[in-house]
CHARMM internal coordinates of N, CA and C (Angstrom, degrees):
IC EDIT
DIST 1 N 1 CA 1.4469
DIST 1 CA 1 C 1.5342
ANGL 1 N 1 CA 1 C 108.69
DIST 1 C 2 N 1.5141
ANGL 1 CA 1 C 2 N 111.32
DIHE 1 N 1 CA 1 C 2 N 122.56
DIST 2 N 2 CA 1.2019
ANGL 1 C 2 N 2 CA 114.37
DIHE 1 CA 1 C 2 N 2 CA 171.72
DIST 2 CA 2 C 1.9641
ANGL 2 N 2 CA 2 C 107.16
DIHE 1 C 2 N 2 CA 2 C -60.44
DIST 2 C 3 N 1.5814
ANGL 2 CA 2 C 3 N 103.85
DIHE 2 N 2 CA 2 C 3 N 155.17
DIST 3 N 3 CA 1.4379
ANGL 2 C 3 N 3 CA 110.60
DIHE 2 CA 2 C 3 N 3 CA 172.92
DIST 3 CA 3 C 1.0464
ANGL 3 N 3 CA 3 C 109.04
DIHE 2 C 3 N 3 CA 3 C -94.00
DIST 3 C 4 N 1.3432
ANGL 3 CA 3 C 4 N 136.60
DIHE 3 N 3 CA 3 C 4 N 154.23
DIST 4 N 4 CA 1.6820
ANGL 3 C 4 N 4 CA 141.10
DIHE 3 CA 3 C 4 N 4 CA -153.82
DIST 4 CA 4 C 1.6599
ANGL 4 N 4 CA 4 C 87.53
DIHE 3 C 4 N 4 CA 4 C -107.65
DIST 4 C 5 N 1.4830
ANGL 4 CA 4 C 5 N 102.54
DIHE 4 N 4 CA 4 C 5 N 162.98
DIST 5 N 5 CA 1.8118
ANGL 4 C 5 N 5 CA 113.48
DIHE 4 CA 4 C 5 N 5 CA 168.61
DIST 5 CA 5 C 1.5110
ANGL 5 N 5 CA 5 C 96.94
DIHE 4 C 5 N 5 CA 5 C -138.43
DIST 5 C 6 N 1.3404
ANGL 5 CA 5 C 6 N 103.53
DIHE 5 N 5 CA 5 C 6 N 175.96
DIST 6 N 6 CA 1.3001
ANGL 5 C 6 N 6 CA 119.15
DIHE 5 CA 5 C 6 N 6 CA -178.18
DIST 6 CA 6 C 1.4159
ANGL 6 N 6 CA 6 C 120.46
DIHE 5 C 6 N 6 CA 6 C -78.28
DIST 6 C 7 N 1.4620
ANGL 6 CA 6 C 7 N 123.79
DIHE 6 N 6 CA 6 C 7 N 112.83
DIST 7 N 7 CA 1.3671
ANGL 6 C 7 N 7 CA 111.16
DIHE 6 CA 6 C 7 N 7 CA 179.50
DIST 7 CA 7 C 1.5176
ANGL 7 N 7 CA 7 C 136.60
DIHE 6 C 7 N 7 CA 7 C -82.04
DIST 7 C 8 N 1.5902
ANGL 7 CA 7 C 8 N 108.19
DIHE 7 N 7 CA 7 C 8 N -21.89
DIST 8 N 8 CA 1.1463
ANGL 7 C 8 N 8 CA 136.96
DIHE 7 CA 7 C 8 N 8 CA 169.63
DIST 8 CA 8 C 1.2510
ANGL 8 N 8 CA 8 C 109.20
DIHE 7 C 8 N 8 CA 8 C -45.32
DIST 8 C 9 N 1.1735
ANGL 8 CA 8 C 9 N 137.29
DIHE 8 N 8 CA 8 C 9 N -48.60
DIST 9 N 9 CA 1.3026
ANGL 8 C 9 N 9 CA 129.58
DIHE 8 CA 8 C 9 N 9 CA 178.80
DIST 9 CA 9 C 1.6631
ANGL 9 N 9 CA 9 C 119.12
DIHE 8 C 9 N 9 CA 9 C -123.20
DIST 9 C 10 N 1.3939
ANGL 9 CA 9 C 10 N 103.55
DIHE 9 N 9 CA 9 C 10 N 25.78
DIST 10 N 10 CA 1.4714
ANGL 9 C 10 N 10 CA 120.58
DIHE 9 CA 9 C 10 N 10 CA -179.12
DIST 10 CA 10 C 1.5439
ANGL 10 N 10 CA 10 C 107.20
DIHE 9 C 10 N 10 CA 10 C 56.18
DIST 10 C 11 N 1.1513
ANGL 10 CA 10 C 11 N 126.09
DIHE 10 N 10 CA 10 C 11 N 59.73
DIST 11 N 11 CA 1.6854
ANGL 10 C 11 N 11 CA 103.78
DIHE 10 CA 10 C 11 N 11 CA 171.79
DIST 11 CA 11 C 1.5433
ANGL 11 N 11 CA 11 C 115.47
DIHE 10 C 11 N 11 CA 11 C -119.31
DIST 11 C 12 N 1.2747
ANGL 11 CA 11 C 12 N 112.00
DIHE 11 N 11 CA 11 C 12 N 136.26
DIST 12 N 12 CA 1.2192
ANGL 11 C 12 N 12 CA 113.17
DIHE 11 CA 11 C 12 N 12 CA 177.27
DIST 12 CA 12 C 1.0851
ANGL 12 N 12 CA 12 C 122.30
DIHE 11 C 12 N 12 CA 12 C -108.48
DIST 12 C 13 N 1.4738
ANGL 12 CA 12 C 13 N 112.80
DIHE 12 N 12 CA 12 C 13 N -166.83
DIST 13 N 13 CA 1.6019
ANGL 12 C 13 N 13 CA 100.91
DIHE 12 CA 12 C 13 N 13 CA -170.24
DIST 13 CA 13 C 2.0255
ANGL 13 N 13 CA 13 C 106.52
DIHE 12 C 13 N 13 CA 13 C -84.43
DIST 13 C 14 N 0.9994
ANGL 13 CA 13 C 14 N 96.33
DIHE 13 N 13 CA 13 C 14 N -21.52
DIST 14 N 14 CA 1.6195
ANGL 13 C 14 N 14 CA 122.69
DIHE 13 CA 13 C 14 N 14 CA 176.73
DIST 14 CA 14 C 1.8789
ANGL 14 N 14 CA 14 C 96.40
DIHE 13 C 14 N 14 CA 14 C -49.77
DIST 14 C 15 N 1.3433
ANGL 14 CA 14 C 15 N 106.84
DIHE 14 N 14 CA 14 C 15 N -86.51
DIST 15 N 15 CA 1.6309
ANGL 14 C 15 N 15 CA 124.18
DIHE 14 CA 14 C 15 N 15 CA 162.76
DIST 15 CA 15 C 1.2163
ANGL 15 N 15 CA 15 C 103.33
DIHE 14 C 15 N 15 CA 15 C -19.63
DIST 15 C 16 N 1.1546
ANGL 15 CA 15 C 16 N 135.29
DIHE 15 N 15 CA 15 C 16 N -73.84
DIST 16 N 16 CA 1.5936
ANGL 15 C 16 N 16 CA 147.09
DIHE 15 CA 15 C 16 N 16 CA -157.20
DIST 16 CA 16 C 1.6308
ANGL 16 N 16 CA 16 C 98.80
DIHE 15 C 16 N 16 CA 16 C -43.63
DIST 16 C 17 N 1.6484
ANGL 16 CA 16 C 17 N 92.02
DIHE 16 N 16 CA 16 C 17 N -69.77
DIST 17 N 17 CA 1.4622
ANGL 16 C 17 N 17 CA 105.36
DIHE 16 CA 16 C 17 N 17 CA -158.68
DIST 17 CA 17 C 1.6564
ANGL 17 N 17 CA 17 C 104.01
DIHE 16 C 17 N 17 CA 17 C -54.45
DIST 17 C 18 N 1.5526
ANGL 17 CA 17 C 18 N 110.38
DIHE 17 N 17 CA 17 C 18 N -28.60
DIST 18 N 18 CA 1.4007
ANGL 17 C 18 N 18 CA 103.02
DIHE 17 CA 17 C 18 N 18 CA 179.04
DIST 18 CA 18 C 1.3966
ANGL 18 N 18 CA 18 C 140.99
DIHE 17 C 18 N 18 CA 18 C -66.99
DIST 18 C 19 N 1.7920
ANGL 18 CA 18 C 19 N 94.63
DIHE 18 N 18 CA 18 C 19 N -27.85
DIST 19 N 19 CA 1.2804
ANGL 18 C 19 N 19 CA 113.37
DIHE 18 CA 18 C 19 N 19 CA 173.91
DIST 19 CA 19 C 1.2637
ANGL 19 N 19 CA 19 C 123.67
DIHE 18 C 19 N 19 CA 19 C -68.05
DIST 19 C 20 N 1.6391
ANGL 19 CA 19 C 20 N 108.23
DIHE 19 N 19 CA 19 C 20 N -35.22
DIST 20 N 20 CA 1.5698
ANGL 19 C 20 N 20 CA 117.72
DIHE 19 CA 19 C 20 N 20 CA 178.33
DIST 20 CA 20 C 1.5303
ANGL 20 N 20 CA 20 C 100.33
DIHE 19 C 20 N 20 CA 20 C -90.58
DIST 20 C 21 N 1.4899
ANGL 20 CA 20 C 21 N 131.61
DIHE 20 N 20 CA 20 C 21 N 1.41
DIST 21 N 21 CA 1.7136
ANGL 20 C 21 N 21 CA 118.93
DIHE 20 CA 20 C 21 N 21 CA 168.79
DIST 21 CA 21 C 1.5538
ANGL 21 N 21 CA 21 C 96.73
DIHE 20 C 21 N 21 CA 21 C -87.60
DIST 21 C 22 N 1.5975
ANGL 21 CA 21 C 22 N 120.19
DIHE 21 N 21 CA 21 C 22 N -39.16
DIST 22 N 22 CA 1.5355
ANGL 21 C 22 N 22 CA 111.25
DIHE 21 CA 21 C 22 N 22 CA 169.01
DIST 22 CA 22 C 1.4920
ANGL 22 N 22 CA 22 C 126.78
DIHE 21 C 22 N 22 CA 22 C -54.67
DIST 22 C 23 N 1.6604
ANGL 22 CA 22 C 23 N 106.31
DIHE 22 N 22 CA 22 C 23 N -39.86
DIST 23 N 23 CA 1.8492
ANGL 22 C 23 N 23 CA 96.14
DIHE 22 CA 22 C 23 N 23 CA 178.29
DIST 23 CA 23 C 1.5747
ANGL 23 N 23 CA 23 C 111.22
DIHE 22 C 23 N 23 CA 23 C -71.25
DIST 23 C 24 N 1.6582
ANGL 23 CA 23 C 24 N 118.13
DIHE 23 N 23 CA 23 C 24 N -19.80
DIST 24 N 24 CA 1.3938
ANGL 23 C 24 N 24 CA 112.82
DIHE 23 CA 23 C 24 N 24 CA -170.40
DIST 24 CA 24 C 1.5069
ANGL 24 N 24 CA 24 C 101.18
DIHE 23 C 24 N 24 CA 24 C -90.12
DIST 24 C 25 N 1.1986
ANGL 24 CA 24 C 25 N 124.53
DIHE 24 N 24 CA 24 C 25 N 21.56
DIST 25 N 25 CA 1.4730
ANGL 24 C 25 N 25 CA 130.50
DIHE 24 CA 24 C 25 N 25 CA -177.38
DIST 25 CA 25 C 1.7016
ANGL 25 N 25 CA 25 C 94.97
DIHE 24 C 25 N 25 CA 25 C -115.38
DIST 25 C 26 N 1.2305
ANGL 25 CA 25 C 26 N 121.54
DIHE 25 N 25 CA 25 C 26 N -77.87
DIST 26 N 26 CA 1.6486
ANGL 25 C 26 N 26 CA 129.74
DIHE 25 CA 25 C 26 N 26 CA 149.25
DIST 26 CA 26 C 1.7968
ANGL 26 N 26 CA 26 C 115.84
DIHE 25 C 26 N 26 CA 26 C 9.44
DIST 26 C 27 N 1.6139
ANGL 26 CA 26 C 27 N 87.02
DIHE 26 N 26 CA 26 C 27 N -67.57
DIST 27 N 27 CA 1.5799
ANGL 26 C 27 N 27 CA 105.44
DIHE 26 CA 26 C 27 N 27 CA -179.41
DIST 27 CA 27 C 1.7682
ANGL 27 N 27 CA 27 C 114.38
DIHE 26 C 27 N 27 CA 27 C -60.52
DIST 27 C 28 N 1.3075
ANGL 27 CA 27 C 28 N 106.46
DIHE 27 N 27 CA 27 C 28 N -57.48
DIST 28 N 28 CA 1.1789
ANGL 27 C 28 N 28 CA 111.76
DIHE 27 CA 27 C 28 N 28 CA 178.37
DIST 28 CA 28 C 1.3393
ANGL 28 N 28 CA 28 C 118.65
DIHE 27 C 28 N 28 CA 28 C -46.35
DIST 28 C 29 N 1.7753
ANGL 28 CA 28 C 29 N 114.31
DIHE 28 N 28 CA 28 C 29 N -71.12
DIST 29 N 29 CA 1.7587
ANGL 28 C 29 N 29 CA 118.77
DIHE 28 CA 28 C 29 N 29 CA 175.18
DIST 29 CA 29 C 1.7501
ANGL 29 N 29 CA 29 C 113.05
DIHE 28 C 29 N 29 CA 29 C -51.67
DIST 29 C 30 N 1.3050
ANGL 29 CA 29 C 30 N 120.54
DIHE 29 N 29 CA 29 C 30 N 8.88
DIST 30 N 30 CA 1.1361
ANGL 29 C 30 N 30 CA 114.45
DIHE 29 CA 29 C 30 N 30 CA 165.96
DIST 30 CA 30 C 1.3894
ANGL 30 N 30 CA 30 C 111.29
DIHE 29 C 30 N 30 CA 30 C -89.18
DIST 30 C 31 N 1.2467
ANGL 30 CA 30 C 31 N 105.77
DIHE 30 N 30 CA 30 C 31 N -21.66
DIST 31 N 31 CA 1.9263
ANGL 30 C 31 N 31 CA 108.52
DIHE 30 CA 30 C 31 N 31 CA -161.03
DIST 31 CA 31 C 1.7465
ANGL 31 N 31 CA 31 C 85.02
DIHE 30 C 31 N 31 CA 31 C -96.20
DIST 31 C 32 N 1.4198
ANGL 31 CA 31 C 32 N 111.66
DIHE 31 N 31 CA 31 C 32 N -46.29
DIST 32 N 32 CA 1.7279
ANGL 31 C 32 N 32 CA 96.53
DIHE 31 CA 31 C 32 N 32 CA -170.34
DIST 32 CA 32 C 1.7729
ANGL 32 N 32 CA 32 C 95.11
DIHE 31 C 32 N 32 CA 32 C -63.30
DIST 32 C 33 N 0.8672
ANGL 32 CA 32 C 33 N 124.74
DIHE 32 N 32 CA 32 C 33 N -39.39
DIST 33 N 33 CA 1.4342
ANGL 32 C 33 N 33 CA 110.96
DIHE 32 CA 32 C 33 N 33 CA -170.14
DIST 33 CA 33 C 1.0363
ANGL 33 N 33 CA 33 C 133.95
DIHE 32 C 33 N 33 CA 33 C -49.57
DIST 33 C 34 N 1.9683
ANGL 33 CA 33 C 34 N 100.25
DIHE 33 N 33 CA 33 C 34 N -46.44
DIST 34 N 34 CA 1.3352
ANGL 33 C 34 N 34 CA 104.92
DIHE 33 CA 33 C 34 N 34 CA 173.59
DIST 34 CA 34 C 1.4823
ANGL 34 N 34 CA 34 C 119.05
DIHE 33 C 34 N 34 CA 34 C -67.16
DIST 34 C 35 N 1.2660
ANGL 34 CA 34 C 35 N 108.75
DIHE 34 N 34 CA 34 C 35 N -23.12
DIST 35 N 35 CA 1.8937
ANGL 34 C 35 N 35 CA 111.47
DIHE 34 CA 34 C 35 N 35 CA -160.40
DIST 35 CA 35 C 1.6377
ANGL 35 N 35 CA 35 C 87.34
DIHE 34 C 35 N 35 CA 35 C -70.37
DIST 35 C 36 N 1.5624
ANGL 35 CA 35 C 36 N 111.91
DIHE 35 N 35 CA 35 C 36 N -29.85
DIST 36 N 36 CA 1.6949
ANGL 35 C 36 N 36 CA 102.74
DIHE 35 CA 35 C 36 N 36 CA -174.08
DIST 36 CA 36 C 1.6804
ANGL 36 N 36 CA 36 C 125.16
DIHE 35 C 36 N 36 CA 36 C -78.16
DIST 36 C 37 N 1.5233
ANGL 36 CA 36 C 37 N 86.52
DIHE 36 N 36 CA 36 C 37 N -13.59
DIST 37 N 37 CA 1.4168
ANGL 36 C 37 N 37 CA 110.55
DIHE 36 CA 36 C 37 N 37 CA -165.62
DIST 37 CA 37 C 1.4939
ANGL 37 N 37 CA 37 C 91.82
DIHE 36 C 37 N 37 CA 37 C -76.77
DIST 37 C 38 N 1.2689
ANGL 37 CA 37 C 38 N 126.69
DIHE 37 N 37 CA 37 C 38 N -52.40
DIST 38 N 38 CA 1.3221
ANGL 37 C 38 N 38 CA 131.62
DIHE 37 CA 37 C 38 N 38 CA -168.41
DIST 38 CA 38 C 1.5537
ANGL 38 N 38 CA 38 C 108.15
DIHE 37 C 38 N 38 CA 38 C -77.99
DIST 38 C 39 N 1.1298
ANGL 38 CA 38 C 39 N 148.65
DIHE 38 N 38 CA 38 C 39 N -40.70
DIST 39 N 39 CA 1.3599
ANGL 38 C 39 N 39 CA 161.85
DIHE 38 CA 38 C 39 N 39 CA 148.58
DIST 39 CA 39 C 1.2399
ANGL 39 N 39 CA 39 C 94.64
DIHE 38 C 39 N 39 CA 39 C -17.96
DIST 39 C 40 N 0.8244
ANGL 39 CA 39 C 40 N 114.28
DIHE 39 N 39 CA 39 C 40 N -81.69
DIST 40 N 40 CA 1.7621
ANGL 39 C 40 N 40 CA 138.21
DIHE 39 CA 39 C 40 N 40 CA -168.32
DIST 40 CA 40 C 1.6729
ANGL 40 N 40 CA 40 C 81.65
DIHE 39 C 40 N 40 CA 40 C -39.60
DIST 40 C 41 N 1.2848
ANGL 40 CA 40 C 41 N 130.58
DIHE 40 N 40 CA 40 C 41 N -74.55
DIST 41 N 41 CA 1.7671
ANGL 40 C 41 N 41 CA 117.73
DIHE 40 CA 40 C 41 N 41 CA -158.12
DIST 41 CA 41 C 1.6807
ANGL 41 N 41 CA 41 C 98.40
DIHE 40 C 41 N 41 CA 41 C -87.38
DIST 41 C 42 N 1.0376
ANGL 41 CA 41 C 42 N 155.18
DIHE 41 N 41 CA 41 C 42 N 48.52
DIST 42 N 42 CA 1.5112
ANGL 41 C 42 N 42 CA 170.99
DIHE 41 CA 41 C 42 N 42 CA 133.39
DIST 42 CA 42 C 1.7148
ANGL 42 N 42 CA 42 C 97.42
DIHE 41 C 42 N 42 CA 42 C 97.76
DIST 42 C 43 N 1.1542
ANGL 42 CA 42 C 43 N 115.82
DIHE 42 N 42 CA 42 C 43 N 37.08
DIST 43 N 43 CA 1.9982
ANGL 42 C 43 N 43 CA 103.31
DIHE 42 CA 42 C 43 N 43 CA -171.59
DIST 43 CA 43 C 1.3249
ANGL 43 N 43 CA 43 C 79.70
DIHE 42 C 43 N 43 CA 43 C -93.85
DIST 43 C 44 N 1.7111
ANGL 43 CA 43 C 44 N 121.94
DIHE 43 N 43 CA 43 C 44 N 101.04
DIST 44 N 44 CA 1.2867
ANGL 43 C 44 N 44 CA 92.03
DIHE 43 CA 43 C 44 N 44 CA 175.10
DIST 44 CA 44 C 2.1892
ANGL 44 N 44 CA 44 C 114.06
DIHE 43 C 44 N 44 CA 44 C -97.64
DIST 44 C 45 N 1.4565
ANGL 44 CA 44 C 45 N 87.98
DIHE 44 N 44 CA 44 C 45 N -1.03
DIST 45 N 45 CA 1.4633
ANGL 44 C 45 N 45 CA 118.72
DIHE 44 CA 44 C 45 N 45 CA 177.66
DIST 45 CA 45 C 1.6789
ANGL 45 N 45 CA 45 C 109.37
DIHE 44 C 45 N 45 CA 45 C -46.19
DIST 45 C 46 N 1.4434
ANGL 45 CA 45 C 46 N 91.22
DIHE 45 N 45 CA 45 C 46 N -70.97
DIST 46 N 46 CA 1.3373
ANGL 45 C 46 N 46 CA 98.45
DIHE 45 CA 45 C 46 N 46 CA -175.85
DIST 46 CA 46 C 1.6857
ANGL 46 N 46 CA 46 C 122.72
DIHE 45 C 46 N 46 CA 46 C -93.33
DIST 46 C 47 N 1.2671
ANGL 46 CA 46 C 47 N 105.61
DIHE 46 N 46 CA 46 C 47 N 1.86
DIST 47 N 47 CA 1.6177
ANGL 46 C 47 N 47 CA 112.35
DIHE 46 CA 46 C 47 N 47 CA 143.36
DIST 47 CA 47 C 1.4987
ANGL 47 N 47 CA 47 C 122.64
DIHE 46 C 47 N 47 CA 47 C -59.92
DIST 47 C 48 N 0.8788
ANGL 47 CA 47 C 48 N 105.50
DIHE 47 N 47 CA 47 C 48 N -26.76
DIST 48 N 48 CA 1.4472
ANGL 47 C 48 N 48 CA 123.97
DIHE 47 CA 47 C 48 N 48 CA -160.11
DIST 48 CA 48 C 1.8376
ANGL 48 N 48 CA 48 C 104.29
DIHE 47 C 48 N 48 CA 48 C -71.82
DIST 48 C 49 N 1.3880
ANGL 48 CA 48 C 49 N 114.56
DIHE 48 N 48 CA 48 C 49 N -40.99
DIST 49 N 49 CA 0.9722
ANGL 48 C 49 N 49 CA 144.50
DIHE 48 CA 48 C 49 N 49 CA -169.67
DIST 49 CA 49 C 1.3521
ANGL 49 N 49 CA 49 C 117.03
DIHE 48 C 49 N 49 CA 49 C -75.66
DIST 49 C 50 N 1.3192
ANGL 49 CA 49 C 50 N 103.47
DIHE 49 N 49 CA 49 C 50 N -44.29
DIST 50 N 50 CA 1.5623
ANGL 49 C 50 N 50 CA 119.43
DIHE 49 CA 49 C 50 N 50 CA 179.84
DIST 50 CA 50 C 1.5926
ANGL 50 N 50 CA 50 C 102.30
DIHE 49 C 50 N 50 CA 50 C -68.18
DIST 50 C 51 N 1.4209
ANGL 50 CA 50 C 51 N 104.70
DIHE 50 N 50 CA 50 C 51 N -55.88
DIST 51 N 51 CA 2.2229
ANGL 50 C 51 N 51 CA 128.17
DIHE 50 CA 50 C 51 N 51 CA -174.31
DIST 51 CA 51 C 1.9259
ANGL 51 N 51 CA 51 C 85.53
DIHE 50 C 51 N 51 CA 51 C -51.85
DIST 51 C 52 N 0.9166
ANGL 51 CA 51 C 52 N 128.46
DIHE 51 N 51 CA 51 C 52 N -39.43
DIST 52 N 52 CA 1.8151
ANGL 51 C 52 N 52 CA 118.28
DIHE 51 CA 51 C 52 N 52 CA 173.13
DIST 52 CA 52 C 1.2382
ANGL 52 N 52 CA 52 C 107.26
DIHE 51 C 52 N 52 CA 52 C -75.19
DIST 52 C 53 N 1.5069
ANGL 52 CA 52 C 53 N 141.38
DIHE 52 N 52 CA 52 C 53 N -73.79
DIST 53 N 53 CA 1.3744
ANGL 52 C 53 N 53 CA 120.70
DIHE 52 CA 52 C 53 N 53 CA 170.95
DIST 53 CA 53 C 1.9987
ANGL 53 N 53 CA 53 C 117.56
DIHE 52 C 53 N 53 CA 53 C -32.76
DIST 53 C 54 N 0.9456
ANGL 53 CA 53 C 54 N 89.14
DIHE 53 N 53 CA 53 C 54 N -62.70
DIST 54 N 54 CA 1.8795
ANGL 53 C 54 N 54 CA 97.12
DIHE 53 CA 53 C 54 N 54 CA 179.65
DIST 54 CA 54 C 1.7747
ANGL 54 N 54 CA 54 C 96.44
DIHE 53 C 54 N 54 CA 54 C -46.41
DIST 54 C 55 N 0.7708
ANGL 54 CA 54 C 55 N 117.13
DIHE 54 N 54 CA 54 C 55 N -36.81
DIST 55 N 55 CA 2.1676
ANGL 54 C 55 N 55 CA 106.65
DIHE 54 CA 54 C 55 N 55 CA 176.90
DIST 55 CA 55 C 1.2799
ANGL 55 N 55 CA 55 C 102.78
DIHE 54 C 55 N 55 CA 55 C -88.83
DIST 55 C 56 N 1.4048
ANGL 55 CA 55 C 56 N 124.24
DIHE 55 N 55 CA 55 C 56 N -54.53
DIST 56 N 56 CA 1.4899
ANGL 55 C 56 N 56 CA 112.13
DIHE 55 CA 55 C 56 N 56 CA 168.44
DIST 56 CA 56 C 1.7246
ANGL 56 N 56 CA 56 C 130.58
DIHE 55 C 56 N 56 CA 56 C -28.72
DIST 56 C 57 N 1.7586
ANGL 56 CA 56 C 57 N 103.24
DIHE 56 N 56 CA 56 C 57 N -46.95
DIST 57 N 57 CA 1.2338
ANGL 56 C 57 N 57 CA 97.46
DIHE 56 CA 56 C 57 N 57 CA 175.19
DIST 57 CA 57 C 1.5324
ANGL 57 N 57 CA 57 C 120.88
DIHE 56 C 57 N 57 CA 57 C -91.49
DIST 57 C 58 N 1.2679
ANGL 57 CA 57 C 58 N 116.67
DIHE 57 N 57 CA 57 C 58 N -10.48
DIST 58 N 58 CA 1.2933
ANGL 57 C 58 N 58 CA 116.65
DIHE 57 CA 57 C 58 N 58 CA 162.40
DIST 58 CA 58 C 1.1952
ANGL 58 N 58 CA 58 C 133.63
DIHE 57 C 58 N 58 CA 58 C -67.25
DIST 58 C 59 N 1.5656
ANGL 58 CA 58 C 59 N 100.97
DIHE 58 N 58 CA 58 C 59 N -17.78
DIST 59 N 59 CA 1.3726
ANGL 58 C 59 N 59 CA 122.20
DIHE 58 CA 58 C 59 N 59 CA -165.38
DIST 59 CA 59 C 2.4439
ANGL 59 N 59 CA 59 C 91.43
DIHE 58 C 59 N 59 CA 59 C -92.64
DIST 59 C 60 N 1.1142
ANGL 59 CA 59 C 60 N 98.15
DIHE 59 N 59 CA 59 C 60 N 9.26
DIST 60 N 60 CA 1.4218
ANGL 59 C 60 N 60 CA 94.13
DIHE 59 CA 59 C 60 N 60 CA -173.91
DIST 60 CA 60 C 1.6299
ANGL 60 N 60 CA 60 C 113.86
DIHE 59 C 60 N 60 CA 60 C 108.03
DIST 60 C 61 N 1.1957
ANGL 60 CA 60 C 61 N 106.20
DIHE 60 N 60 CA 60 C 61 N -39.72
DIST 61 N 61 CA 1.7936
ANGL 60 C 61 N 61 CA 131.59
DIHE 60 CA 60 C 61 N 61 CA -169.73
DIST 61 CA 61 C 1.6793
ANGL 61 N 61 CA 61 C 86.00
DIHE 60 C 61 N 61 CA 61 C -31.84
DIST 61 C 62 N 1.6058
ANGL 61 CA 61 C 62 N 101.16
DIHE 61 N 61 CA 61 C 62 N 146.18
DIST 62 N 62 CA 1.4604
ANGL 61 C 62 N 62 CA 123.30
DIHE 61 CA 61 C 62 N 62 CA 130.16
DIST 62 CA 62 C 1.5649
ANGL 62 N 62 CA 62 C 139.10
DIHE 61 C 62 N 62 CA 62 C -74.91
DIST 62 C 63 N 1.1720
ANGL 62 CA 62 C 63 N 129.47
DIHE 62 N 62 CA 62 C 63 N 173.06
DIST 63 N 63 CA 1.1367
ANGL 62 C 63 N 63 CA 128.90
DIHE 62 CA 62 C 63 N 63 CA 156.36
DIST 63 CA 63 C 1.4945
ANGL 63 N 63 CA 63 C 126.09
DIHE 62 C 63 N 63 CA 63 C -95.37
DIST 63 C 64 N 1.4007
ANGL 63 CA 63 C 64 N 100.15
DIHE 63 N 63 CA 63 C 64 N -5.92
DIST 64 N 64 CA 1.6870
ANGL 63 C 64 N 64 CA 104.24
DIHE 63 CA 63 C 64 N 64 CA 177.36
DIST 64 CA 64 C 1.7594
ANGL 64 N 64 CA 64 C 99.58
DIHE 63 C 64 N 64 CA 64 C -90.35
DIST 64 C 65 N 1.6314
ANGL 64 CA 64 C 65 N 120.15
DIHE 64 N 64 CA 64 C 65 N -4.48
DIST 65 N 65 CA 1.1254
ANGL 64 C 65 N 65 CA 105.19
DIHE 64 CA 64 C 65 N 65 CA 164.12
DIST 65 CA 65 C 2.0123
ANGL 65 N 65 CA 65 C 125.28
DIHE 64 C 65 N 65 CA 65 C -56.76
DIST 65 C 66 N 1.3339
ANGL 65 CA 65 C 66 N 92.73
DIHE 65 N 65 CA 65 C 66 N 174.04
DIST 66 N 66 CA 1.3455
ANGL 65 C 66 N 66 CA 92.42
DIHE 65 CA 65 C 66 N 66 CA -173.72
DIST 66 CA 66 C 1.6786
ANGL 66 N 66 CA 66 C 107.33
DIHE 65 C 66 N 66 CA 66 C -66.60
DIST 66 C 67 N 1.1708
ANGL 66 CA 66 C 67 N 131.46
DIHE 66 N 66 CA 66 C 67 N 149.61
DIST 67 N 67 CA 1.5862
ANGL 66 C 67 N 67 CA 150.51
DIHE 66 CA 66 C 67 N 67 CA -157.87
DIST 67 CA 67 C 1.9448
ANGL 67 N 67 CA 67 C 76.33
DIHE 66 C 67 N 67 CA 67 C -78.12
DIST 67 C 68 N 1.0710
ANGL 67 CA 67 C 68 N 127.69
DIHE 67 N 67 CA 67 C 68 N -76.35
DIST 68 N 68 CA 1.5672
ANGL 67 C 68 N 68 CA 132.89
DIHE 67 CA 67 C 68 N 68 CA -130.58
DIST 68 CA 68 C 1.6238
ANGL 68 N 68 CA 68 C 84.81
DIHE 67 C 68 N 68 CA 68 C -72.74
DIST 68 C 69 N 1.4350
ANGL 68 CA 68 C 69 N 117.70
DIHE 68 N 68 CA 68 C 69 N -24.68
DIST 69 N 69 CA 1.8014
ANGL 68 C 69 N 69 CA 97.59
DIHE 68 CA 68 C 69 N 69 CA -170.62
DIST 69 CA 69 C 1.6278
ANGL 69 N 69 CA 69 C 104.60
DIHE 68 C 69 N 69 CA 69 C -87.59
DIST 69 C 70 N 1.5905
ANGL 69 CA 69 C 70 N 110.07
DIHE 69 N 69 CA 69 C 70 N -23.89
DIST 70 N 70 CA 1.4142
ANGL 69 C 70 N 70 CA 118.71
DIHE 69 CA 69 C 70 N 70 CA -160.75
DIST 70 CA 70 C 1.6822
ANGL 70 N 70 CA 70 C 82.80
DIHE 69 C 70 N 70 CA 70 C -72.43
DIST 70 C 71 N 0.9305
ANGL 70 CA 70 C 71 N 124.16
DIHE 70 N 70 CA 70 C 71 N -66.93
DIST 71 N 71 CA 2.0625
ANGL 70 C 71 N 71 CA 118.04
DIHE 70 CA 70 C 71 N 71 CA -175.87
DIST 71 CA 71 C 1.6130
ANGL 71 N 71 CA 71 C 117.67
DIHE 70 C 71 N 71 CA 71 C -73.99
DIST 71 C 72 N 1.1581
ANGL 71 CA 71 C 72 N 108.77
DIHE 71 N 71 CA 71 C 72 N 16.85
DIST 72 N 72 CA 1.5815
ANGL 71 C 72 N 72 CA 108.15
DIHE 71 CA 71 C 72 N 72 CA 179.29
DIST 72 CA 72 C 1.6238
ANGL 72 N 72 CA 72 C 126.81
DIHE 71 C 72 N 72 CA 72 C 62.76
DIST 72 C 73 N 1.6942
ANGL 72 CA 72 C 73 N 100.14
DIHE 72 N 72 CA 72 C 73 N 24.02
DIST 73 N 73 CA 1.6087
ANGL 72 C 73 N 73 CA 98.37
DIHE 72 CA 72 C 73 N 73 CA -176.55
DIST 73 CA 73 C 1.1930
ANGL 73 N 73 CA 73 C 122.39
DIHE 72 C 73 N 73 CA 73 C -85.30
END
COOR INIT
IC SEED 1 N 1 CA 1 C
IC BUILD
């Protein structure tokens, strides 16, 4: 049995996946930004922190993973 989608606002499963590949794109340039953002004024500490989330999610990672594995604590 095929699974049904919403017709009301046309979305498919195609659409879907795009919208959630755009917020996980969103998500990401927030973390490179900041790690650059902070670099840029000498935090190189807490850049540091961000550059582990930013591989975590590249690496596939979530954010609902656990905090201590996503920063290596």
């Amino acid at each position: 049995m095929r699974p049904t989608r919403n017709r009301m606002n046309n979305m498919t499963f195609d659409r879907a996946d795009s919208i959630a590949m755009g917020q996980h794109k969103k998500t990401l340039n927030f973390f490179k930004n900041a790690q650059k953002a902070l670099e840029k004024r000498g935090k190189e500490d807490p850049a540091f922190y961000f550059e582990m989330v930013v591989d975590h999610i590249e690496r596939g990672g979530k954010l609902d993973d656990q905090v201590e594995r996503i920063l290596g604590l």
